[in-house]
C-alpha positions in Angstrom: 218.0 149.8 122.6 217.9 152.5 125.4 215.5 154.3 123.6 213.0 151.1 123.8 214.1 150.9 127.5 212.9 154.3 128.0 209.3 154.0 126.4 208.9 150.5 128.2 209.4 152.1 131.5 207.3 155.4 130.7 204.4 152.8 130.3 204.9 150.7 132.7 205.2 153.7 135.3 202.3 155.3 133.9 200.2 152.3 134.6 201.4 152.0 137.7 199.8 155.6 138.5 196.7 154.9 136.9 196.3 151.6 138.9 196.1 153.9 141.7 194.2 156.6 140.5 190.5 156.0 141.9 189.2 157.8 138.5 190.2 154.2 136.8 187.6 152.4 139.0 185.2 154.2 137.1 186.3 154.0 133.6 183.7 151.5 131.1 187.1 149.4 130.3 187.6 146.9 127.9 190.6 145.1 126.8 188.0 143.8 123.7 187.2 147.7 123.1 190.6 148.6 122.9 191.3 146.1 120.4 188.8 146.8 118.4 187.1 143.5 119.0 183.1 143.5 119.9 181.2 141.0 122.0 179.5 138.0 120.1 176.1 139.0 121.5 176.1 142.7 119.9 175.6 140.7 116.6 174.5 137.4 115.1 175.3 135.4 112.6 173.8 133.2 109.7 174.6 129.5 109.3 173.6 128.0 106.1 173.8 124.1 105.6 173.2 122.7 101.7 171.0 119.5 101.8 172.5 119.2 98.0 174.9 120.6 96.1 176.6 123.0 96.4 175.3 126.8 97.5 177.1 129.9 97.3 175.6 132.5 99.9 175.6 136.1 99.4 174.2 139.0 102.3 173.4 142.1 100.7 174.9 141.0 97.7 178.3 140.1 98.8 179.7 136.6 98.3 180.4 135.0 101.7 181.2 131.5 100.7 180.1 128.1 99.2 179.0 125.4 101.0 178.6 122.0 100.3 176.1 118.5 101.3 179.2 116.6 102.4 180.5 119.9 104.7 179.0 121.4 108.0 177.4 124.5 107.8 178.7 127.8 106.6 178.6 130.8 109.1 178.7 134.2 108.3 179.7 136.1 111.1 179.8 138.9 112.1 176.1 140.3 110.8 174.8 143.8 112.1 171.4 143.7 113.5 168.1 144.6 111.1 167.2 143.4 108.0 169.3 141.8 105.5 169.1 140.5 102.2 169.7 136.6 102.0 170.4 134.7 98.6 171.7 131.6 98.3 172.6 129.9 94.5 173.2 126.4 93.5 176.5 126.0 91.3 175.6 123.9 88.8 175.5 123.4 84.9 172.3 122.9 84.8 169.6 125.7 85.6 168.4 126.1 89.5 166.1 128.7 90.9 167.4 130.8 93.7 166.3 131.4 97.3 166.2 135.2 98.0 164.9 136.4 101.4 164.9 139.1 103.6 165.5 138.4 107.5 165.6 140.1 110.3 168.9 139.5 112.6 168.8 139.7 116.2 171.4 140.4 118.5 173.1 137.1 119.3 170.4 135.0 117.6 171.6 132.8 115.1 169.5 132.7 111.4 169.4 129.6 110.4 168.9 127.8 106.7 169.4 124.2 105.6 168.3 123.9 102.0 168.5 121.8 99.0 167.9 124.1 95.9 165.8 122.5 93.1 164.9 123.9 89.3 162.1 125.1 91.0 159.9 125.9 94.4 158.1 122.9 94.1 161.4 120.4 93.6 163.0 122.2 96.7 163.3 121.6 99.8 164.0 123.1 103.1 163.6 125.7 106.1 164.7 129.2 107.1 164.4 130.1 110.8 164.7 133.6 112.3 163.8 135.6 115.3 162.5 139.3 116.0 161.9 140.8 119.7 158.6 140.5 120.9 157.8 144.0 123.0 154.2 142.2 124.3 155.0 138.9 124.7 157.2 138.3 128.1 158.9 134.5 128.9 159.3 131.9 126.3 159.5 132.1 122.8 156.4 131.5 120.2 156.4 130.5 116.8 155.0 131.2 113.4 155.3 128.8 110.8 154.8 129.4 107.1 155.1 126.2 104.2 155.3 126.0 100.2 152.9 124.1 99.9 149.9 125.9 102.3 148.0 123.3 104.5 150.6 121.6 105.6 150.3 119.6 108.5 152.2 120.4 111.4 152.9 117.9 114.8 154.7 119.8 117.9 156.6 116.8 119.7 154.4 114.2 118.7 150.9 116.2 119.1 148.9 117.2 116.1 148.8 121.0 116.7 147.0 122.0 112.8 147.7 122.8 109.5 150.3 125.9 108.2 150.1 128.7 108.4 150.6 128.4 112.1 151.0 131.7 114.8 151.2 131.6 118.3 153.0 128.3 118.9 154.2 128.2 122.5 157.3 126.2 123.5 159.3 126.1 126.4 163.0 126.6 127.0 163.6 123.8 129.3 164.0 121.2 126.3 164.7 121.0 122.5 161.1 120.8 120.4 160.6 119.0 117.1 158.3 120.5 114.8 157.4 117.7 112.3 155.9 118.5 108.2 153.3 116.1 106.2 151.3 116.6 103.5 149.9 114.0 100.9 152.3 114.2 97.8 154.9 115.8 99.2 158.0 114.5 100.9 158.2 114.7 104.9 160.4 117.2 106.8 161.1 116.8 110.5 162.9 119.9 112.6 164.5 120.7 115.5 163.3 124.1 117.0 165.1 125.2 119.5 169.4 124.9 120.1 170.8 122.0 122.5 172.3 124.1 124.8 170.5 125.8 127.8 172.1 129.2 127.8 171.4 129.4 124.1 167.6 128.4 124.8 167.9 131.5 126.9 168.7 133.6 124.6 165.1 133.1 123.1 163.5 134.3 125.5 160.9 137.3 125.0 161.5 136.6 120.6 159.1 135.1 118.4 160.3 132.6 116.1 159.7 132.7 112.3 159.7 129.0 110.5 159.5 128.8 106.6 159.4 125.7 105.1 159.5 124.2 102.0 158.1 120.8 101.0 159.8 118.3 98.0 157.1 117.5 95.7 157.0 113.7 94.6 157.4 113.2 91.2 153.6 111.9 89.8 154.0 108.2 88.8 152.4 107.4 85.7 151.6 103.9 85.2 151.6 102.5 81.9 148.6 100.7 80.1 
């Protein structure tokens, strides 16, 4: 017991001189440092939400999880910055194909997936969004956006803006934007671009957006004679 005493007050004396050594006021502290805990914006993070099924998602090959349609999204923090290897795979008895990707992660920039895997391309559906620092481009983001199927045509809030694949789209970070997906034949997607919150929307700021998107093929209806 007197030999915890002791150390207690070593530490707490030694504190005490340090508190008033001007030295200290110089010191790069951190309490987050010290234990070993980083700050949310040196990294991101990927958040994956199924659209069916189930998905199991793997980075780099490792197993981070399952998520299913009836859950929110599964996040896989925390990621290092630069390119990783994405796959995500349907569990299921019968045969699914797989969606493999590699994305670049951005400090503090979310990567962001909602998919519904299919036994193929053409019967899936759903989008991947990242982000890369722009080193020309100052002020608000742009976007690129690529589709499975090509020509697929794009509205920006409302406003015909062309057909995929689309560079250069300019937003704003005042507001959310919906990017909205038609095509004949294919089923319609609808998106929200940019986070609800305003400091987030900051974040954004000087990046350029990356869209994939993948369209749901109707089944063809064949009529009988």
């Amino acid at each position: 017991m007197f030999r915890k005493l002791l150390i207690a007050t070593v530490i707490i004396i030694g504190l005490a001189i340090l508190a008033f050594w001007s030295p200290w006021q110089q010191w790069d502290f951190s309490i987050t440092s010290i234990l070993g805990i980083e700050s949310k914006d040196e990294f991101s993070a990927l958040k994956v939400k199924s659209l069916g099924g189930t998905l199991e998602v793997f980075v780099d090959g490792q197993s981070f999880g399952e998520t299913s349609a009836d859950e929110d999204f599964l996040e896989v923090f925390p990621v290092e910055p630069g390119e990783h290897t994405v796959r995500l795979v349907r569990k299921a008895d019968a045969d699914y194909t797989e969606i493999v990707r590699k994305i670049n992660f951005e400090p503090a920039v979310d990567v962001i997936i909602g998919y519904e895997i299919g036994p193929n391309e053409q019967f899936s559906e759903g989008h991947i969004l990242y982000a890369r620092r722009s080193f020309t481009a100052q002020g608000d983001p742009g976007v690129e956006v690529y589709s499975s199927p090509e020509k697929v045509n794009v509205q920006l809030d409302g406003q015909d803006i062309g057909q995929t694949p689309l560079k250069d789209i300019a937003l704003t970070t005042d507001r959310k934007h919906t990017l909205a997906f038609s095509k004949p034949g294919y089923d319609p997607l609808e998106i929200e671009i940019l986070p609800e919150n305003q400091a987030d929307r900051d974040k954004l700021k000087n990046m350029i957006l990356t869209l994939e998107i993948n369209l749901f093929a109707q089944p063809v209806r064949i009529v009988e004679q």
